[in-house]
C-alpha positions, 0 to 999 in steps of 0.5 A: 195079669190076674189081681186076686184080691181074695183072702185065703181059705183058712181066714173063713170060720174065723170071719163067720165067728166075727160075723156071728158073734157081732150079730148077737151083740147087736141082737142084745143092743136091738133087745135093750141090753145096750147099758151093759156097764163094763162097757161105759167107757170114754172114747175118742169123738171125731164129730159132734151131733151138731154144729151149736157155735154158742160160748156155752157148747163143747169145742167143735175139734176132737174130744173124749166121751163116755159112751157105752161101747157096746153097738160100736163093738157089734158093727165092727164085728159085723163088718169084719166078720163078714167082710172076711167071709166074704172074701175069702177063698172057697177051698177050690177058688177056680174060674167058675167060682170067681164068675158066682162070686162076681155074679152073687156081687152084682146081684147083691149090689142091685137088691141092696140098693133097690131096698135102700131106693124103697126105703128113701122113697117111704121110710123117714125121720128116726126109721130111716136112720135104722134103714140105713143102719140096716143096709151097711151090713145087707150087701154083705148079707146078700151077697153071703146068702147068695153066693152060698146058695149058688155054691151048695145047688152046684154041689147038688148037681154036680158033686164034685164041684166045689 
């Protein structure tokens, strides 16, 4: 038995439209557009930043916060949008693809990794908190290019492949 966990074909543009309308969100975050008022709304926090146990500091259970939603509403774009390109369908989902797909996902996963081994060996303090900011969303960009590459130069030699 075959499991195909793939999603179907139509779901792509609207994955790449996630993808790429949480880049430019993240974009203008990263350029300092990140106190866009309408966005300041109070949010339902899990987790502190710390564990301060003196009488005075908030309780450690679940609160609300103001917070500006803007860089929560870029990731989740982000890892929507790609994760839905990713794993949808090509139009002609046939064995070779699904050999590219888990070829492209291998590689992916080893570059991904290795940039993240090079950034805990050499990048520290507030950096590598952006490294790894970074690298939630690399395997998936790795993988996206990768995998489309390989895609388009098949097309290039043999056009009738999908």
């Amino acid at each position: 038995m075959v499991a195909n966990f793939l999603l179907p074909n139509r779901w792509k543009p609207f994955g790449w439209g996630l993808l790429l309308f949480g880049g430019a969100l993240g974009l203008l975050f990263l350029l300092g557009y990140d106190d866009i008022g309408w966005l300041n709304i109070k949010v339902p926090m899990l987790l502190h930043a710390g564990l301060d146990l003196s009488p005075d500091s908030q309780p450690l259970g679940p609160s609300f916060q103001e917070n500006n939603i803007l860089d929560e509403l870029a990731l989740v774009f982000l890892i929507i949008g790609g994760v839905v390109a990713a794993f949808a369908k090509v139009e002609v989902e046939d064995e070779y693809t699904m050999q590219l797909r888990l070829a492209s996902l291998v590689w992916a996963t080893y570059v991904n990794y290795a940039i993240l081994l090079l950034g805990v060996l050499f990048v520290y303090d507030l950096s590598f908190f952006w490294v790894m900011v970074f690298n939630t969303f690399t395997l998936l960009i790795f993988f996206l290019v990768r995998f489309h590459w390989e895609l388009y130069q098949t097309r290039k030699i043999m056009p009738y492949a999908e």
